[in-house]
Structures are given as structure tokens and as C-alpha cells.
FIKOL-307014 format. One record per residue: residue in one letter; z, y, x of N, C-alpha, C in turn; residue number from 0. Coordinates in steps of 0.2 Angstrom, whole numbers, plus 2048, in hexadecimal, padded with zeros to 3 digits. Atoms other than C-alpha are relative to their C-alpha. Example, Ala and Ser with C-alpha at 12.3 -4.5 7.8 and 13.67 -1.06 7.14 Angstrom:
r	n_w	n_v	n_u	ca_w	ca_v	ca_u	c_w	c_v	c_u	k
A	800	7FA	804	827	7EA	83E	800	806	804	0
S	7FF	7FA	7FC	824	7FB	844	803	805	7FC	1
END
This chain:
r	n_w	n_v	n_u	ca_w	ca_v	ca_u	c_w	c_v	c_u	k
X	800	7FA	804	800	800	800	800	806	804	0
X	801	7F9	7FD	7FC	813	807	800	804	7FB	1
X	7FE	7FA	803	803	821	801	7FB	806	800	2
X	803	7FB	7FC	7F7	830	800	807	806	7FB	3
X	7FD	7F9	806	800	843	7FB	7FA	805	801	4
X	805	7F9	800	7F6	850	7F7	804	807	7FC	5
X	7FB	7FA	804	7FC	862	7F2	7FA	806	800	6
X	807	7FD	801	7EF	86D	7EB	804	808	7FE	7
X	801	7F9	803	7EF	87F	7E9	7FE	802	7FA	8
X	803	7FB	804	7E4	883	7DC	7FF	7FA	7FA	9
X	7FF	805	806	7E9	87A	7CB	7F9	7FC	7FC	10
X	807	802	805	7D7	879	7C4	800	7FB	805	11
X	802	807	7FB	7D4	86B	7D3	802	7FB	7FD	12
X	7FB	805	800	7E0	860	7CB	7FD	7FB	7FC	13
X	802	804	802	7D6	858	7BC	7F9	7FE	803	14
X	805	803	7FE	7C6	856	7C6	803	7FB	805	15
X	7FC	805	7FA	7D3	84C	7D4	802	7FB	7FC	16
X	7FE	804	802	7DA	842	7C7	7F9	7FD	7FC	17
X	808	807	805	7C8	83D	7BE	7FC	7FD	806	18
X	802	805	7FD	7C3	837	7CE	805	7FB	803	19
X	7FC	807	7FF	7D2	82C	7D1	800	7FE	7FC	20
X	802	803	807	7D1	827	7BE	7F9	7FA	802	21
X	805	800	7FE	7BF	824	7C5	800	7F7	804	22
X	7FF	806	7FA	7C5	819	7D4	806	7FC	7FD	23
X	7FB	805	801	7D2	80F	7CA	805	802	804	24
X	7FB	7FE	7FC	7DF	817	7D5	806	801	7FB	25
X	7F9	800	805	7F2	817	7CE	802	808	803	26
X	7FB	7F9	7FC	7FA	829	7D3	803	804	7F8	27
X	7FA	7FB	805	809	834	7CE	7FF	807	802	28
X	800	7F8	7FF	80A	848	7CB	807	803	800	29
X	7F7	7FC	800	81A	852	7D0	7FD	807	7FF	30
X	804	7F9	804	816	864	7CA	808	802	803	31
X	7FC	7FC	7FD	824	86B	7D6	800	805	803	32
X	800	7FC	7FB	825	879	7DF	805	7FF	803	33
X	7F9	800	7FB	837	876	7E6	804	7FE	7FF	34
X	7FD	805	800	83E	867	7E5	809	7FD	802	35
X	7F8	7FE	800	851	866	7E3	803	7F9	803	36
X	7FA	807	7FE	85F	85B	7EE	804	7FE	7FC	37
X	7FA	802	803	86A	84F	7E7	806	806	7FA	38
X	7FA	7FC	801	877	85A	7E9	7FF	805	7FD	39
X	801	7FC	803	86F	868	7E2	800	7FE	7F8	40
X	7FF	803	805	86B	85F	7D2	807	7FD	7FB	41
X	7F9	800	803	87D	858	7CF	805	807	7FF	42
X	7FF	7F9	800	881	86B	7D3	801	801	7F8	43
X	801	7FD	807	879	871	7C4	804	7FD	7FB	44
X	7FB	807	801	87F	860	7BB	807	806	7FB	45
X	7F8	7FD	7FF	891	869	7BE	7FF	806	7FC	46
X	801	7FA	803	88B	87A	7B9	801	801	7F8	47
X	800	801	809	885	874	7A8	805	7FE	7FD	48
X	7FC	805	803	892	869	7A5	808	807	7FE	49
X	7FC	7FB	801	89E	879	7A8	800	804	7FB	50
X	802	7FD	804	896	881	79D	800	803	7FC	51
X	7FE	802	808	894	879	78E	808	7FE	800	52
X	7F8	7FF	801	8A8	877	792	802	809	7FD	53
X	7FC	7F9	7FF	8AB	889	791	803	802	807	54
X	7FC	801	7FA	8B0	889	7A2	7FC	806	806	55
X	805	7FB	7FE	8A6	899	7A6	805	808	803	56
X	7FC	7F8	801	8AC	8AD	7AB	7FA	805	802	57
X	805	7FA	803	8A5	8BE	7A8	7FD	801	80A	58
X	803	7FC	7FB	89C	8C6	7B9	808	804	802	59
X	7F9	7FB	801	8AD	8D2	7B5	805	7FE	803	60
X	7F9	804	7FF	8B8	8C6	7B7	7FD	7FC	807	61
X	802	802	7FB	8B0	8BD	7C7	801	808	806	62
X	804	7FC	7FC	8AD	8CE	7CF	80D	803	800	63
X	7F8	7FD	7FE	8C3	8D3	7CC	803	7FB	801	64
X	7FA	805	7FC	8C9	8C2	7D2	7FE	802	807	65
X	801	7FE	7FA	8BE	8C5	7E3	804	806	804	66
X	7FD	7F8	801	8C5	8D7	7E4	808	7FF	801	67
X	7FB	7FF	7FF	8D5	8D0	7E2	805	7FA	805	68
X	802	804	7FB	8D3	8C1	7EE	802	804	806	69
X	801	7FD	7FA	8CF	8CC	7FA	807	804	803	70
X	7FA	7FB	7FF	8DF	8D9	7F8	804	7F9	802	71
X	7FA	803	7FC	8EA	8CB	7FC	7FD	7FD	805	72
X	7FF	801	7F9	8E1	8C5	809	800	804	805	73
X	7FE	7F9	7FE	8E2	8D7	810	809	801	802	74
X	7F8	7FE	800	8F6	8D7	80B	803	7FA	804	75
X	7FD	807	7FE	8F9	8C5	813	805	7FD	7FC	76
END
């Protein structure tokens, strides 16, 4: 078995590519990725949503006066 990858720039290429592998009896898969995520990044999100839809969220407001208030005590020791 031999892998081929191909990565096409210009979308219109793609049904003429595919009607000559159809053509050739050839098997192949299409990833339509531009930026293909890790593991870890995927269970990331996962957690995010999961957070989410818990309720387990805070305002921009509230993130920006814990930071602020983080910081004053790492200042005061």
C-alpha cells in the first residue's frame, strides 16, 4: 500500500482530481483542514464546553479584578 497526500490550493482542482481517481478506481479520503488540532487541544475545548454548559464561566470583569487583585498581593507578599 502507498500513501499519496496531495494539498491543493485552488478548490475548483478538487472535483476534476477526484473524477480521475473515481476514474482510476482509486480509494481516497478528504480532510478539508486548514489547522489541524492536538490531542490536547481537542480535550481542551472538550473541558471548555463541558464548563460551559455547567455554568462554570466569568464575565471579562470579573477575570480582569481577580488578575488585578492577584497581582496586589503578589506585590504586598
Amino acid at each position: 500500500m502507498v500513501t499519496l497526500t496531495v494539498e491543493l490550493d485552488k478548490e475548483k482542482d478538487l472535483p476534476v482530481l477526484q473524477a480521475l481517481l473515481n476514474r482510476l478506481e482509486l480509494k481516497y479520503h478528504i480532510e478539508n483542514e486548514d489547522y489541524p488540532l492536538s490531542e490536547a487541544e481537542l480535550e481542551g475545548i472538550a473541558k471548555g464546553m463541558e464548563d460551559f454548559k455547567a455554568g462554570r464561566v466569568h464575565t471579562t470583569v470579573q477575570v480582569q479584578a481577580r488578575i488585578k487583585q492577584k497581582l496586589a498581593d503578589l506585590r504586598n507578599g
